[in-house]
Structures are given as structure tokens and as C-alpha cells.
C-alpha positions as CSV (number, residue, x, y, z in Angstrom):
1,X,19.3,13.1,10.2
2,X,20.3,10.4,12.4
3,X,24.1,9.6,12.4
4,X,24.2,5.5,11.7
5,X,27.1,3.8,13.4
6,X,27.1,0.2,15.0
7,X,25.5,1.4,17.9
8,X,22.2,1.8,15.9
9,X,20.3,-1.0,14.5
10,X,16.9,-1.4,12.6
11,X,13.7,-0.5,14.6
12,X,10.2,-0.4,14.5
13,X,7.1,0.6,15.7
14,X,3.9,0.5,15.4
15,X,1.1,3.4,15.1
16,X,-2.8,3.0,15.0
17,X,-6.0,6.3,15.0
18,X,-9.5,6.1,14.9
19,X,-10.8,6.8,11.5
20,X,-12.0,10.0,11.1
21,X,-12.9,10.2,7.3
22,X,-12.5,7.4,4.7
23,X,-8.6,5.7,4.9
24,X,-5.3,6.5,4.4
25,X,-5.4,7.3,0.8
26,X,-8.1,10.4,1.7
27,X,-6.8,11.5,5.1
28,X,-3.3,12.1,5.7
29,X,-3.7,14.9,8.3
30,X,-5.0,13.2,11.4
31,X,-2.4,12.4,13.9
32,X,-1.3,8.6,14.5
33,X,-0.7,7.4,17.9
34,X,2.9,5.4,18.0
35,X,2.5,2.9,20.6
36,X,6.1,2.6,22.4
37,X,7.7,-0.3,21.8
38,X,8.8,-2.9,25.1
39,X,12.4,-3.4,26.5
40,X,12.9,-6.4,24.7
41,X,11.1,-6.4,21.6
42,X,10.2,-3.6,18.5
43,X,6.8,-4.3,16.6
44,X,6.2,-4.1,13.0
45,X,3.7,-5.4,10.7
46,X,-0.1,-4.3,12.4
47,X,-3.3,-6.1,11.7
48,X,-6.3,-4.6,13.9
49,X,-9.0,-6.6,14.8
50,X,-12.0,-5.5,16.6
51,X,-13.7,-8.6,18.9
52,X,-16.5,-7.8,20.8
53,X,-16.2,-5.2,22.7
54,X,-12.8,-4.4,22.2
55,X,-9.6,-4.1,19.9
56,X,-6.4,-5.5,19.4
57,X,-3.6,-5.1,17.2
58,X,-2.0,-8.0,16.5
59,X,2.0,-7.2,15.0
60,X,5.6,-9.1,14.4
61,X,7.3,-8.7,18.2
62,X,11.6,-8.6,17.3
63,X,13.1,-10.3,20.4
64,X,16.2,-8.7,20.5
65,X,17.6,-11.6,22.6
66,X,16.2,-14.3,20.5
67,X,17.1,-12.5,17.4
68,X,14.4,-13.9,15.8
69,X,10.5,-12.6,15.6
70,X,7.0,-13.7,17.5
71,X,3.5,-12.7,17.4
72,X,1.9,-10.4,19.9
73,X,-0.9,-8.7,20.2
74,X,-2.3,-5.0,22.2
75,X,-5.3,-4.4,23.2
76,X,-6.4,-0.8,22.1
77,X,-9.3,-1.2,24.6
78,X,-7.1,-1.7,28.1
79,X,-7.0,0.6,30.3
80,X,-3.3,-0.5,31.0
81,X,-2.4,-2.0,27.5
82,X,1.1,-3.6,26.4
83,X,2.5,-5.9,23.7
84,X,2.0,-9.2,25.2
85,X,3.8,-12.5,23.0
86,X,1.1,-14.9,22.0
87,X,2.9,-17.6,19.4
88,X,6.5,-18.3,19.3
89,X,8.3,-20.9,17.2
90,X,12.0,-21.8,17.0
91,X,12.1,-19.4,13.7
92,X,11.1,-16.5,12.4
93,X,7.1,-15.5,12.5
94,X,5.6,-12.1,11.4
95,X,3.1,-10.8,9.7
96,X,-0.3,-12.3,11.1
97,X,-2.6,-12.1,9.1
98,X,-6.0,-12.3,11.4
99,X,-9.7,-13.2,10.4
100,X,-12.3,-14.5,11.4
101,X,-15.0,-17.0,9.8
102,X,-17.5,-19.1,11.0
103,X,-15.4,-21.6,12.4
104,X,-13.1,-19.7,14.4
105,X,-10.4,-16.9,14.1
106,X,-7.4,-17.8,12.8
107,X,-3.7,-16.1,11.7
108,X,-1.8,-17.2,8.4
109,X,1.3,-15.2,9.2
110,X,4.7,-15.3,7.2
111,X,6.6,-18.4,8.3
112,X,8.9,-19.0,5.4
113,X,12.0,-19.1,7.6
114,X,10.6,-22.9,8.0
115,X,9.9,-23.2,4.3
116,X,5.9,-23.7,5.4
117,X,2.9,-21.4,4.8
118,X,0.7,-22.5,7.7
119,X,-2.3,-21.6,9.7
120,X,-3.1,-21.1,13.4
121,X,-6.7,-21.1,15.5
122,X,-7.5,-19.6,18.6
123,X,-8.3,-22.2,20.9
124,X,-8.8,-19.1,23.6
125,X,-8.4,-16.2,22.2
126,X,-6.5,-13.6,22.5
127,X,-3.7,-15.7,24.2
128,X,-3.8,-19.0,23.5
129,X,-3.5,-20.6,19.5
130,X,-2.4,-23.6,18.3
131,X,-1.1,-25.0,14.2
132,X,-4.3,-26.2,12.6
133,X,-3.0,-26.7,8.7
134,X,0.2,-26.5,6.7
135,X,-0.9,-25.2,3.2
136,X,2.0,-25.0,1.2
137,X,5.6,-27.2,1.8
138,X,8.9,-26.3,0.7
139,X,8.3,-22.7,0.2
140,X,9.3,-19.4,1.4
141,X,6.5,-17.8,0.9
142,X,6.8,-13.9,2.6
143,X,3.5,-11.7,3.7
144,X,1.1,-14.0,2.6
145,X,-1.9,-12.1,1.7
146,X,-5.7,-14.4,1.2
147,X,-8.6,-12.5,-0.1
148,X,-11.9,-13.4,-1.2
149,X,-13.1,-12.9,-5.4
150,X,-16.5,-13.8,-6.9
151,X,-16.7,-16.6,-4.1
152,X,-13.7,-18.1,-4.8
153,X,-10.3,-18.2,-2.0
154,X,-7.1,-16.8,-3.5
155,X,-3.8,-15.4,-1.4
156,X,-1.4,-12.8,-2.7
157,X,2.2,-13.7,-1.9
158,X,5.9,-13.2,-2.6
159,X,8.2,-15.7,-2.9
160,X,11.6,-14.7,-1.1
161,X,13.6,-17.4,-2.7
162,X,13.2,-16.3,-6.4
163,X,13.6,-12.3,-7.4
164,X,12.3,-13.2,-10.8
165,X,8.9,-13.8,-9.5
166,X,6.5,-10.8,-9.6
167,X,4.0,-11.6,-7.5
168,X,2.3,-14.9,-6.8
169,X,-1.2,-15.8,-6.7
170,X,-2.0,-18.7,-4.8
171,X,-5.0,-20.8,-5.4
172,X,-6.4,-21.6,-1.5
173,X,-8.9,-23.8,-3.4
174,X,-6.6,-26.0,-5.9
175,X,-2.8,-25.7,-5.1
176,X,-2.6,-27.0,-8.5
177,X,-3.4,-23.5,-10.2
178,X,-1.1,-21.6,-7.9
179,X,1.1,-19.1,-10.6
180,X,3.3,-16.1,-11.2
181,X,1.3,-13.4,-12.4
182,X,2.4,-9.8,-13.9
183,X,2.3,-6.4,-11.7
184,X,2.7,-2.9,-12.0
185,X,6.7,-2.4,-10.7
186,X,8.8,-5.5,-10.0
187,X,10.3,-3.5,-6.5
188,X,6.8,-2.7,-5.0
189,X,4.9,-6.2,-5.5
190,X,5.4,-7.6,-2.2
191,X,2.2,-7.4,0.0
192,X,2.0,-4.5,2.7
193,X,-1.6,-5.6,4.2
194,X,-4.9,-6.6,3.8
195,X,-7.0,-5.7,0.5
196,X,-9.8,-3.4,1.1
197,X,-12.7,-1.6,-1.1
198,X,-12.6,1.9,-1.5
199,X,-15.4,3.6,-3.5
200,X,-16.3,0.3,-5.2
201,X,-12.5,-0.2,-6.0
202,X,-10.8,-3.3,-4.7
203,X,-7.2,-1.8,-3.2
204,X,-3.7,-3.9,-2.5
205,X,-1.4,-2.2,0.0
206,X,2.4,-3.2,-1.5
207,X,6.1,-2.4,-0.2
208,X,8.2,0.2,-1.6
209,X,11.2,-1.0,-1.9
210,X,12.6,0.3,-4.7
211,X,15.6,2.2,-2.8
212,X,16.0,-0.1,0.0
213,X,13.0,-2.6,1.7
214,X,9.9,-1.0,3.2
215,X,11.0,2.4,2.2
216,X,6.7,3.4,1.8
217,X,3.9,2.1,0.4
218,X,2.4,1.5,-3.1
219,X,-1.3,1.4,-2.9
220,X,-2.8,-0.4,-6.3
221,X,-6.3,-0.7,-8.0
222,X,-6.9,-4.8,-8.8
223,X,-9.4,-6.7,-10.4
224,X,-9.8,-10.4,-11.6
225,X,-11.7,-11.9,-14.7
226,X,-14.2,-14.4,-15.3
227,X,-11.2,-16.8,-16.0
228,X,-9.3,-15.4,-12.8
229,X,-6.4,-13.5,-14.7
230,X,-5.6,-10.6,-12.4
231,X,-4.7,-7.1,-12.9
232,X,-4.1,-4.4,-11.0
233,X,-3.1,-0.1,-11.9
234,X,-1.2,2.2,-9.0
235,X,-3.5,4.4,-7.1
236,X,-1.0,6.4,-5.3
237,X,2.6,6.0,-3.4
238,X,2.8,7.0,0.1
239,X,5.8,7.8,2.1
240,X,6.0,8.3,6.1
241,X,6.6,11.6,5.7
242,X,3.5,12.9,4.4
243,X,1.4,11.5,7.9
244,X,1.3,13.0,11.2
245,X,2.6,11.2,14.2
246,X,2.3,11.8,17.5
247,X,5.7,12.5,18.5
248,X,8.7,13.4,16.6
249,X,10.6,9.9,15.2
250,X,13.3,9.5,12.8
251,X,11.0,7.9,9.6
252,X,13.5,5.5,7.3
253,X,10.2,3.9,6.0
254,X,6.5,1.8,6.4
255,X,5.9,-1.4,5.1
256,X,2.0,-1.9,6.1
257,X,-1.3,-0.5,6.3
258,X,-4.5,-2.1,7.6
259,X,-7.5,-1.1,8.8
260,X,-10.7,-2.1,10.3
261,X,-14.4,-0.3,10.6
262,X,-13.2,1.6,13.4
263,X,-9.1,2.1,13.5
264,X,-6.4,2.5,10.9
265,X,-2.3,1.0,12.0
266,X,0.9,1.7,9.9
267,X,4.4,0.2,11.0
268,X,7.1,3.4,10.9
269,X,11.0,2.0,10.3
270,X,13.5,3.6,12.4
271,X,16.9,3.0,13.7
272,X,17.9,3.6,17.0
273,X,20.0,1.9,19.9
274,X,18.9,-0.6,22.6
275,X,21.2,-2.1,24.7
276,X,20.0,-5.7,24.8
277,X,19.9,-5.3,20.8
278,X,23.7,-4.5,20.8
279,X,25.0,-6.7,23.2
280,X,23.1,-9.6,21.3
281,X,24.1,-8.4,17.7
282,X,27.8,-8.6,19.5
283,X,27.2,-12.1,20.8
284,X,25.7,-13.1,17.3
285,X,28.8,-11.9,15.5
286,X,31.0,-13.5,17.4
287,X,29.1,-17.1,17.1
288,X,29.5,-17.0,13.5
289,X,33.0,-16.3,14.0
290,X,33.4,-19.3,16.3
């Protein structure tokens, strides 16, 4: 086990494979490729998107200097590909959430650090976005999570600010009708990714972090009635451990799975040292001092 002392800090990095046979709940044997992580920055939270011809995994980029995180994408389909730092604000940004709809492609990623939940289009993509729509004020909304039901535009979400929420399910339709709603464990609710259908089941990704944050992921079974109360039943827990990575890394936890036709990506949480993280970690301590 890795010996923790100042000198080692949070880390982490990001994996992706092709799919070879249904998802991550049926195959935990074939290998995931971690994609080494820049000088500067560590990447965590995946969403692959497939464009075209080619794919990208858009992820949270850590600036160690900044001490803050961007969003950044890698382009699975370069012959030369590397994390390259698309949207940057003066606070905090992970998360992105990336679709696509007939008006454009666009990222809601987790920007509660400025008490907004807002949305970004790609005026050229992959490199170039800008803020289209603020959707919710004065909230700290963290992994904001939309989905579609029955025709109708929901988002699963967490609220940071209050532990006594649950979960929260946001109305994208009627703000009005945004509420707290019930789940399965109280320590796994937050959002770990996108939902996806599995053998005609609809599936939520979640964080474990019932011993510390993003320890694994909780994978749960959900479903809405015809008067939109939701529900949802655990499918099965999975730890880092049980997958296969392509070289040996110390594993202190995941917090997200997503996939697309083509490609599966998981975030793996590590500590190790990097000297621009230390010296600014130093610097930051002795600000707050001052």
C-alpha cells in the first residue's frame, strides 16, 4: 500500500476500452487503457462522445497551478492524442456532461462553485464553446445528471450545500416542480454518469462514498410513473479492484462510468506526488496563513 505523507496528494486518471460484450456491469475482464495524465493537470470525470468519424473523451482537467478544475477533452482517434483545455472559468468546472440535439452539442457540467447550473454550445467544436443559458441560480448543484422519460426533460442532481437532501430531481421543463426525492442509500445518491438501458432496464451510475468520496460505484435500476414519482432498486456495487487496467496503479476509488456505442471510460482515484502540485499546495497554505 502506498505510504501517505504530505508529499502525496489526490490524483486521478482517466481509463477508456472498446466494448467488447454488453457494459461494465457484464464484462469486468477486458483490460482498460489509462490514458497518462499531463504535467500540469490530472483528469477525472469521462464522458465519451463519438462525432463523426472520430472520438473524444471529454473529462474535469485539475490544474495543479490554478488549483482549481477546467474542461478538456482527448481525441481517442489521433494519432498523437493529448488532454487539450477547452473551457476555463475563474472557479471550479467538472463534470461535462456532453450531448448532442438538433440544435447543437452542448455541455451542462458541474459549476456550483459559482452557485449556477449552466449550459455551454459549441460554436466550433471540439475547441471552441461559449455560455448559452443559466438554468438554475443560487445553487450548488454537483454532477448534474439530465435524462429524457416518456418525452419529458428531467436532471438528476445533488445538492452540495444540504446533506439532508437525497437526491434531487430537477424539472428541465418547469423549475417550479424541481424536488427532493427518496433513494436507495443516503452515501451513494450522488450521480457517477450518464443513465443508460440495459436489457430494457433504465440504469443510474452513483458514487460510493460511504467510507470516504468516490470510493466505487453503485449502479441502480430506476423508473418513473405516470405522475413522475421516481424509484429506483441497486443492481450491483463495483469497486476498482474488480477491473483490469492496463498497468499496475495504486486504486483508492472511481466515481464515473460512461459509455457510448463504441467505448466504455471510468475515472480511477489515486494519490501520488507531482512537483508543481506540492509546491502550489505549499503556496496555497501559506496564503491562507497571510
Amino acid at each position: 500500500m502506498l505510504k501517505e505523507t504530505s508529499l502525496y496528494a489526490e490524483s486521478w486518471n482517466v481509463a477508456w476500452r472498446q466494448k467488447s460484450r454488453g457494459s461494465i456491469l457484464s464484462d469486468k475482464k477486458t483490460e482498460f487503457n489509462v490514458i497518462k495524465n499531463a504535467f500540469r493537470y490530472w483528469a477525472a470525470d469521462p464522458f465519451v462522445f463519438e462525432h463523426g468519424e472520430k472520438t473524444y473523451i471529454f473529462a474535469e482537467l485539475y490544474d495543479y497551478v490554478k488549483c482549481k478544475g477546467c474542461l478538456g477533452y482527448y481525441e481517442l482517434s489521433s494519432s498523437s492524442p493529448k488532454w487539450v483545455s477547452v473551457i476555463e472559468e475563474d472557479y471550479h468546472l467538472s463534470y461535462p456532461y456532453i450531448f448532442e440535439n438538433k440544435e447543437g452539442i452542448f455541455i451542462m457540467p458541474e459549476s456550483g462553485a459559482n452557485k449556477e447550473l449552466t449550459l455551454y454550445k459549441a460554436v466550433s467544436f471540439p475547441d471552441k464553446w461559449e455560455k448559452v443559458d443559466v438554468l438554475r441560480k443560487n445553487v450548488q448543484y454537483g454532477d448534474t445528471t439530465p435524462f429524457e422519460w416518456e418525452g419529458h426533460k428531467y436532471a438528476l442532481t445533488y445538492d452540495v450545500e444540504n446533506v439532508n437532501y437525497k437526491l434531487v430531481l430537477l424539472d428541465l421543463e418547469n423549475e417550479d416542480k424541481d424536488r427532493e426525492i427518496s433513494c436507495q442509500n443516503i452515501n451513494c445518491r450522488r450521480p457517477a454518469g450518464a443513465v443508460f438501458l440495459l436489457e430494457g432496464k433504465w440504469i443510474r451510475p452513483a458514487q460510493d462514498c460511504e467510507k470516504g468520496y468516490g470510493k466505487g460505484l453503485y449502479f441502480y435500476e430506476f423508473q418513473m410513473d405516470e405522475h413522475g414519482e421516481y424509484s429506483e432498486k441497486t443492481c450491483e456495487m463495483l469497486s476498482p479492484e474488480q477491473l483490469s487496467l492496463s498497468y499496475k496503479l495504486y486504486r483508492d476509488g472511481m466515481h464515473t462510468y460512461n459509455g457510448s456505442s463504441n467505448y466504455e471510460v471510468i475515472d480511477i482515484k489515486t494519490r501520488r506526488f507531482n512537483i508543481l502540485n506540492f509546491l502550489f499546495r505549499i503556496l496555497g497554505k501559506v496564503r491562507r496563513k497571510g
